[in-house]
C-alpha positions as CSV (number, residue, x, y, z in Angstrom):
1,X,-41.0,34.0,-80.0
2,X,-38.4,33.3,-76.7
3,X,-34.9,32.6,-77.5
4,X,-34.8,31.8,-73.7
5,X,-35.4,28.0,-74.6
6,X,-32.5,28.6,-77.1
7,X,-30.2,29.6,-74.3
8,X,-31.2,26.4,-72.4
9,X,-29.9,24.1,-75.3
10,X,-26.8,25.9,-75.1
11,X,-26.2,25.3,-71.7
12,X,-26.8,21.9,-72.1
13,X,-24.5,21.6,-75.0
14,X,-26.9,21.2,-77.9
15,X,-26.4,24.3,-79.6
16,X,-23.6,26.9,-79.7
17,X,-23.3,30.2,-79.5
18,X,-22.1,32.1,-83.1
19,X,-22.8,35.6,-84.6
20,X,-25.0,35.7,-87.2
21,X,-23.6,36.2,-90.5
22,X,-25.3,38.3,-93.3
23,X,-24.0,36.7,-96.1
24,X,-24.2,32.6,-94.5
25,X,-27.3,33.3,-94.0
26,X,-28.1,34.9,-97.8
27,X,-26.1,32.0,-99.1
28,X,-28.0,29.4,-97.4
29,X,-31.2,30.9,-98.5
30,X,-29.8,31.3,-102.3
31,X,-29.7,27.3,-102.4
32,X,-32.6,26.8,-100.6
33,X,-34.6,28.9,-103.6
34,X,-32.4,26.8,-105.9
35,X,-33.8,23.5,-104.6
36,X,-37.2,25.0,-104.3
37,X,-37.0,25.7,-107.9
38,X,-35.6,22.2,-109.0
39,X,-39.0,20.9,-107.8
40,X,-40.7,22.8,-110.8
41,X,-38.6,20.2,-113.2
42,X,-40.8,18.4,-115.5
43,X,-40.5,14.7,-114.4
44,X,-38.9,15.0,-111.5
45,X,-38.5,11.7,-109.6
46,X,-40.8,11.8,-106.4
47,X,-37.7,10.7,-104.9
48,X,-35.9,13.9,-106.3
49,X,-38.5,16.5,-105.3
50,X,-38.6,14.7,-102.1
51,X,-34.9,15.6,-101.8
52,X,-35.0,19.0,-102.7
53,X,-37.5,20.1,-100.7
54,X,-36.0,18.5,-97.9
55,X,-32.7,20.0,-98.4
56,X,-34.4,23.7,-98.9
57,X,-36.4,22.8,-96.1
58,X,-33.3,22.4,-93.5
59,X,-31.2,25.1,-95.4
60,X,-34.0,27.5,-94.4
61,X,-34.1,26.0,-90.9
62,X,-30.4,26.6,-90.6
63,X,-30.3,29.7,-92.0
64,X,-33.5,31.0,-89.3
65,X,-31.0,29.4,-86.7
66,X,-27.9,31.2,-87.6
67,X,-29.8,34.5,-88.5
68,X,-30.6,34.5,-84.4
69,X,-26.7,33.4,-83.7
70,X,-27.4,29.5,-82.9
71,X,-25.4,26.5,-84.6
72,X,-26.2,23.2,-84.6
73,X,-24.5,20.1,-86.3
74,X,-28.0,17.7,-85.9
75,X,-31.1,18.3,-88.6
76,X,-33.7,17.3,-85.9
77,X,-32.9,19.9,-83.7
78,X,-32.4,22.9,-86.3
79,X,-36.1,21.5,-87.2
80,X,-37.3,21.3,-83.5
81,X,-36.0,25.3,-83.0
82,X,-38.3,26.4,-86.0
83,X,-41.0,27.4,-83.6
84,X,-38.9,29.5,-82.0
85,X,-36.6,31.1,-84.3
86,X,-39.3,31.5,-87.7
87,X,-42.4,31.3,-85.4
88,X,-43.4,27.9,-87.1
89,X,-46.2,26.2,-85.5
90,X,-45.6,22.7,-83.7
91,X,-47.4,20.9,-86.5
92,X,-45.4,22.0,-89.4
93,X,-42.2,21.4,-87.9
94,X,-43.3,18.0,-87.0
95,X,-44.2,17.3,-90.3
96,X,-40.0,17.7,-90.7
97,X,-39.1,15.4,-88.3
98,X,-41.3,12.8,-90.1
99,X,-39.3,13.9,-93.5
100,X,-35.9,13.4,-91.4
101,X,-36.8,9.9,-90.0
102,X,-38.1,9.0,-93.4
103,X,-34.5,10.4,-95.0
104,X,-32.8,8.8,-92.5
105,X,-34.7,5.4,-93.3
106,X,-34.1,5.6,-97.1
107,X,-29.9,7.1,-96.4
108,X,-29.3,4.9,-93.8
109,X,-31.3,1.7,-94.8
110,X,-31.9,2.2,-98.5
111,X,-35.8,1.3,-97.6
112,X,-39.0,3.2,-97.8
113,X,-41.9,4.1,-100.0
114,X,-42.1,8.3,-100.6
115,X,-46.1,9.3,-99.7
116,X,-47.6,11.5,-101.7
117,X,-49.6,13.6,-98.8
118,X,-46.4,13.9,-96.8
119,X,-44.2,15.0,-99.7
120,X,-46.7,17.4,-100.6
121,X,-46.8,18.5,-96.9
122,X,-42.8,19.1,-96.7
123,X,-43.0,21.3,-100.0
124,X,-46.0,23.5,-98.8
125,X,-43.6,24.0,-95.2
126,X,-40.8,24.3,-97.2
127,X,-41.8,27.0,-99.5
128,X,-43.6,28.7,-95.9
129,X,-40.3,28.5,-94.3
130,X,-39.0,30.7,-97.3
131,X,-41.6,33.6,-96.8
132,X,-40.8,33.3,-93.1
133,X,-37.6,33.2,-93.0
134,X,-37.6,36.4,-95.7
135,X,-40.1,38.1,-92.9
136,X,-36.5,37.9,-90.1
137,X,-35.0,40.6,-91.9
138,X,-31.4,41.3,-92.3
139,X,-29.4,41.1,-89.4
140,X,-29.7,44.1,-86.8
């Protein structure tokens, strides 16, 4: 994993530079489990576990981001820096970017059908990015 493309999106004004802190970054994990959990609901709207996997899924993106001392106000790119800061493969994170332009479509334009492969998808990355963001550590 490089942090040197990291720097780059600093430079350029993307991210920002902020130290990591312990408890943020505990915190934002704690609600990511808490959504993760809310999908185990019985009957759940497909709309609602789509939700709240979503939301664990950029909580956890967030909190790899933060845990490595990056900040970013926009979901794609805290998404896009997965495979750099949680060593998430291309693919998955990809997969994330669909979920966000489908979110944004459904938000934005109150349109769109949820399908059930890519729902399934985003909770099987979601609950990954839990064990790998666990696998970071604490803070050194």
């Amino acid at each position: 994993m490089t942090l040197e493309q990291l720097d780059n999106l600093v430079r350029i004004g993307k991210l920002s530079r902020e130290p990591p802190d312990q408890a943020q970054i505990e915190g934002l994990t704690a609600r990511a489990r808490e959504r993760l959990e809310d999908l185990e609901v019985l009957g759940l709207s497909r709309a609602g576990r789509f939700s709240a996997a979503y939301t664990a899924a950029h909580l956890l993106a967030l909190a790899a981001l933060r845990r490595h001392g990056y900040r970013s106000d926009n979901r794609y790119l805290v998404f896009q820096c997965l495979q750099h800061t949680a060593g998430m493969e291309s693919a998955r994170w990809r997969v994330l970017d669909r979920c966000h332009q489908f979110r944004n479509r459904i938000e934005y334009e109150g349109v769109g059908e949820i399908d059930d492969r890519l729902l399934d998808e985003l909770i099987d990355i979601a609950r990954e990015l839990l064990v790998q963001t666990a696998g970071l550590g604490p803070i050194d």
